[in-house]
C-alpha positions in Angstrom: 0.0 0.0 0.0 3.0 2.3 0.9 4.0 2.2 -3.2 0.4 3.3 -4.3 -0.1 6.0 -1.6 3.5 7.2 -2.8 2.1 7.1 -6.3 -0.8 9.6 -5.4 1.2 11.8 -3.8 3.4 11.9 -7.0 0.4 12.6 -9.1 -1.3 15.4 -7.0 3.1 16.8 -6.9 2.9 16.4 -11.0 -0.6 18.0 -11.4 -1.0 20.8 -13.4 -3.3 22.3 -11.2 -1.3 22.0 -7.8 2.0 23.7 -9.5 0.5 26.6 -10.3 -1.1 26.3 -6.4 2.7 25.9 -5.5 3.9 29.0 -7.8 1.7 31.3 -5.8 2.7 29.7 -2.5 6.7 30.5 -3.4 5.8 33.5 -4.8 4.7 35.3 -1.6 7.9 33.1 1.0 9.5 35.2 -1.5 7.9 38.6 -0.9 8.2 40.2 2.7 5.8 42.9 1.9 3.2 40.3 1.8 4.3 38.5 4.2 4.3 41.3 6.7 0.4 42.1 5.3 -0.5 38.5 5.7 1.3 38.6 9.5 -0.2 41.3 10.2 -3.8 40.5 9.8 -3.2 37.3 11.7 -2.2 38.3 14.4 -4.9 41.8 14.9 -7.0 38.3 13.7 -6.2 36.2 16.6 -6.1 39.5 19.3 -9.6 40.7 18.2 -10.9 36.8 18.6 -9.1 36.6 21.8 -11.2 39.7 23.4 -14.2 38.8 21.6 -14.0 35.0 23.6 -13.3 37.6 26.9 -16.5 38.7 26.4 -15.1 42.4 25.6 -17.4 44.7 23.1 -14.9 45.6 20.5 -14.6 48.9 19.2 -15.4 50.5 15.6 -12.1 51.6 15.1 -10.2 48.1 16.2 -12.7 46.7 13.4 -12.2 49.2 10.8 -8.1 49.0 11.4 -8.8 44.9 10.9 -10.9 46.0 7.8 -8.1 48.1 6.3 -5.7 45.8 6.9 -8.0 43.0 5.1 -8.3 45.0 2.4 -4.7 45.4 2.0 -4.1 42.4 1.6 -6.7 41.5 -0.7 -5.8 44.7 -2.9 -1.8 42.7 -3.3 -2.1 40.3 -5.6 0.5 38.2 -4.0 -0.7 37.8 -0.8 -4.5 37.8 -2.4 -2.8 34.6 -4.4 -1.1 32.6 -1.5 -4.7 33.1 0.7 -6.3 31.6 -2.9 -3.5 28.9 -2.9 -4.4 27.9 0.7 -7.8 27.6 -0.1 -7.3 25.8 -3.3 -5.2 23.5 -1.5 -7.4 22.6 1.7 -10.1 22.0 -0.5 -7.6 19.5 -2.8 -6.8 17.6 0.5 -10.4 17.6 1.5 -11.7 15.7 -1.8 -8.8 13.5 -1.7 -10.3 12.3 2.3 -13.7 12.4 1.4 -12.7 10.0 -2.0 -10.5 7.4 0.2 -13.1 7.9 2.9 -16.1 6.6 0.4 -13.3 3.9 -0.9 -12.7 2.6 2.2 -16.6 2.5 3.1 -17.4 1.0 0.1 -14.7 -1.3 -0.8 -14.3 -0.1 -4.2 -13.8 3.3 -5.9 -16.9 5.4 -5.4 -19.3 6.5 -8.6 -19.5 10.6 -9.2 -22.9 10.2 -7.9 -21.9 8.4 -4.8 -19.8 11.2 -4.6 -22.4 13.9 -4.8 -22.4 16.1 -2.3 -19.1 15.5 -0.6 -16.1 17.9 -0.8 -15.2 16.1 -4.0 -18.7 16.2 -5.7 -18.5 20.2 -6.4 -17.2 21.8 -3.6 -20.1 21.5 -1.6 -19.9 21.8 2.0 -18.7 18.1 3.4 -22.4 16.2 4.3 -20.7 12.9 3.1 -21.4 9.9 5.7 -17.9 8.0 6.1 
């Protein structure tokens, strides 16, 4: 089994599809500016959550600092590229567990119908039984 999972991995590393993911991923470890836009929105991300969970009312201008900064990062089309990338790539893992999720259940390689509905079948929220 180790030699066909290898041979997955190979084909998703040789797809197309994921090297241009990849381009855009290298692309902005290459550029601090958006690097420092993406850091940036984290972390006033993860402060604002952290009063929010304290219970504390945040204030207009804490959320329209988080908004510029948003926007700022959305407006640089590297960083805007790498958040894409992330995306594109959760939701490549996500089909490939949903189909060797239905495999497994079903003991053979699941139909696009049997797949309806899953990550796989669309993009569609995940409401697949495993």
């Amino acid at each position: 089994m180790n030699q066909k999972t290898r041979e997955l991995c190979e084909s998703i590393l040789e797809d197309p599809g994921y090297l241009g993911l990849r381009r855009k991923i290298d692309t902005f470890l290459a550029d601090e500016s958006a690097k420092q836009l993406y850091r940036n929105l984290a972390e006033k991300g993860e402060h604002l959550q952290h009063k929010q969970q304290q219970g504390v009312q945040l204030s207009r201008e804490e959320i329209a600092d988080y908004e510029k900064d948003r926007d700022a990062l959305v407006a640089n089309p590297v960083a805007a590229g790498f958040v894409e990338a992330q995306q594109n790539l959760h939701q490549v893992q996500e089909t490939v567990n949903q189909y060797i999720s239905k495999t497994l259940e079903l003991g053979r390689v699941p139909s696009d119908e049997e797949m309806e509905g899953c990550c796989g079948g669309g993009g569609h929220s995940c409401g697949c039984s495993h």
